[in-house]
N, C-alpha and C positions, 0 to 999 in steps of 0.2 A: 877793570883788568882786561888785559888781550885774551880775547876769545883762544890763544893758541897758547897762551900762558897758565891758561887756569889747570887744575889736576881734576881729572877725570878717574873716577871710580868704578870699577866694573865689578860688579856681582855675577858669579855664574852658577846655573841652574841647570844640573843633572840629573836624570838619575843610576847611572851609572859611575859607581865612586873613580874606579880606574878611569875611566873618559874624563871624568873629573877631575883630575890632578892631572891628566895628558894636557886637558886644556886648559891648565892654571900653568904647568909651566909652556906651555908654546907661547900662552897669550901674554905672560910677564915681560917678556922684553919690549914691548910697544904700549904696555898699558899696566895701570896702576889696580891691581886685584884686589878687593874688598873681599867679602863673604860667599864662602862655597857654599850651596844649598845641594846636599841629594835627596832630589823632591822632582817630580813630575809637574807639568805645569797645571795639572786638573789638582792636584794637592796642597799646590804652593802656597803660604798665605804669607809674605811677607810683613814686616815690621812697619813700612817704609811705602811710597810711591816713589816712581822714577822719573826720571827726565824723557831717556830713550829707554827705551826696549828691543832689542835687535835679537833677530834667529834667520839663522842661515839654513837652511834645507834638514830644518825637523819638522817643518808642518806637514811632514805624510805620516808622522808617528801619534799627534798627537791625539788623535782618536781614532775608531774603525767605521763610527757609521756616524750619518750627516746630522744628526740632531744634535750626536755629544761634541762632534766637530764644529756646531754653532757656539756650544758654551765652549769649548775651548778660544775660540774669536773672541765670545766677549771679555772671557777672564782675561787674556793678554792684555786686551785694553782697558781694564779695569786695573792694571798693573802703572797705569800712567798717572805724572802730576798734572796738573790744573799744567795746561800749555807743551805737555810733551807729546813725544812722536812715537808709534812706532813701525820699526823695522822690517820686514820680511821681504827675505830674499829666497826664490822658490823658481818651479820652471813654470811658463807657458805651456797650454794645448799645442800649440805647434812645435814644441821641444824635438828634433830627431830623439833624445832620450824615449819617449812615449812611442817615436813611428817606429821603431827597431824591434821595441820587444815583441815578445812571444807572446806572452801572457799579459794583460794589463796588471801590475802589480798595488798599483795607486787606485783609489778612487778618484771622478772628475773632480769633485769637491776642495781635493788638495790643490786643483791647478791655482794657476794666481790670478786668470778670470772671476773664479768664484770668489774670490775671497775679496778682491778689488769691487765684483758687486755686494758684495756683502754686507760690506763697512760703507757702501755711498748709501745703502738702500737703509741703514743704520742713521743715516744726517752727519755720520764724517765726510770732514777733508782727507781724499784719497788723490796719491799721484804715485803713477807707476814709469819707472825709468826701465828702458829694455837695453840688454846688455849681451854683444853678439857674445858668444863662449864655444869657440871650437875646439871638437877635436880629433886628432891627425888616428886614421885610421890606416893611411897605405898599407901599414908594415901585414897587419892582418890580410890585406887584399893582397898580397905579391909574395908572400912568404911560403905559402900552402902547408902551414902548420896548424894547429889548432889550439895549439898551446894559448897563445893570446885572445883567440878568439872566445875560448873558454871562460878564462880570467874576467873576459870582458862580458861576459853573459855574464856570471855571478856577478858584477859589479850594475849593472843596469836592472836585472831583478830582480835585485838585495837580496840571495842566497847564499848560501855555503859549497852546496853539493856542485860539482860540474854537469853541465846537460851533457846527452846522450847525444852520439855521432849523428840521428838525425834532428835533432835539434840543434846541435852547432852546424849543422849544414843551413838549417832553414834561419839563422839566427846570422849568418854571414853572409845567405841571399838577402834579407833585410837589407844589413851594414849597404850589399853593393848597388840595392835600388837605391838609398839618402844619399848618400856618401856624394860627393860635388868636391873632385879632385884631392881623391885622399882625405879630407874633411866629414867629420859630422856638424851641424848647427845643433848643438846645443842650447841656446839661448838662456838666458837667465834673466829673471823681472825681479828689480826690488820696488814693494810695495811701502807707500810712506803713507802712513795713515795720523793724520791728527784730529781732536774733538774741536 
């Protein structure tokens, strides 16, 4: 059968039930939704192995410190069949997301260096694809509002609360040391790991 023809089944794994149904109906229109699990990936214990395994920028949640952060590596990949892949798309050390902040938010650990040595130093097959991802910052640089600049603090070091006037000052001297014509590099690496 055509590799473009077959049906593909996607399981998704949250533990936030609301995220969970956001992401069962955004992702139904492109893709065929199997079984919701609200389960953590350190809890998960599936029925099943899988083909792929894919996560897009949850590997800074998946644990707090470097040891339980190795067994969360392995369980993912214990989550594959005989010949599957898997996924993770994450930033780089050189991300401008990391050279902006204030605070380091992440540990190094979560970067996609680690984790690419990780799995080779493991005896997988690892290949990592880098993927430029900008983004446009002028509006914050010419505005002289802080409105945005804010928004975008909370947003780079996953809080809620807005920083204070000398923090969004020193948070938008940052932006204007990276920034390369209105631009951040963001970059994005997905890691493709197979056994």
């Amino acid at each position: 059968m055509d590799r473009l023809k077959q049906k593909y089944i996607c399981d998704l794994i949250e533990p936030n039930e609301s995220a969970l149904n956001s992401a069962k109906k955004f992702l139904s229109f492109e893709n065929n939704i199997g079984e919701l699990f609200i389960d953590t990936l350190a809890s998960f214990n599936p029925h099943k192995k899988y083909d792929t395994v894919f996560t897009s920028h949850t590997n800074y949640y998946w644990a707090s410190d470097e040891q339980d952060y190795k067994k969360q590596l392995d369980k993912i990949i214990s989550l594959l069949d005989k010949g599957g892949r898997l996924m993770i798309l994450t930033l780089p050390k050189e991300s401008d997301h990391y050279n902006i902040m204030l605070r380091q938010v992440y540990p190094t650990f979560n970067y996609a260096e680690y984790i690419t040595e990780y799995y080779k130093s493991k005896g997988f097959k690892v290949k990592a694809i880098r993927f430029k991802m900008r983004m446009f910052v002028g509006d914050m640089l010419s505005n002289g509002k802080f409105y945005e600049v804010n928004n975008f603090y909370k947003f780079i070091h996953n809080v809620d609360s807005f920083p204070n006037r000398n923090e969004s000052l020193q948070f938008l001297q940052k932006i204007k040391k990276y920034q390369k014509d209105g631009y951040l590099d963001f970059k994005d690496e997905l890691i493709i790991v197979s056994k």
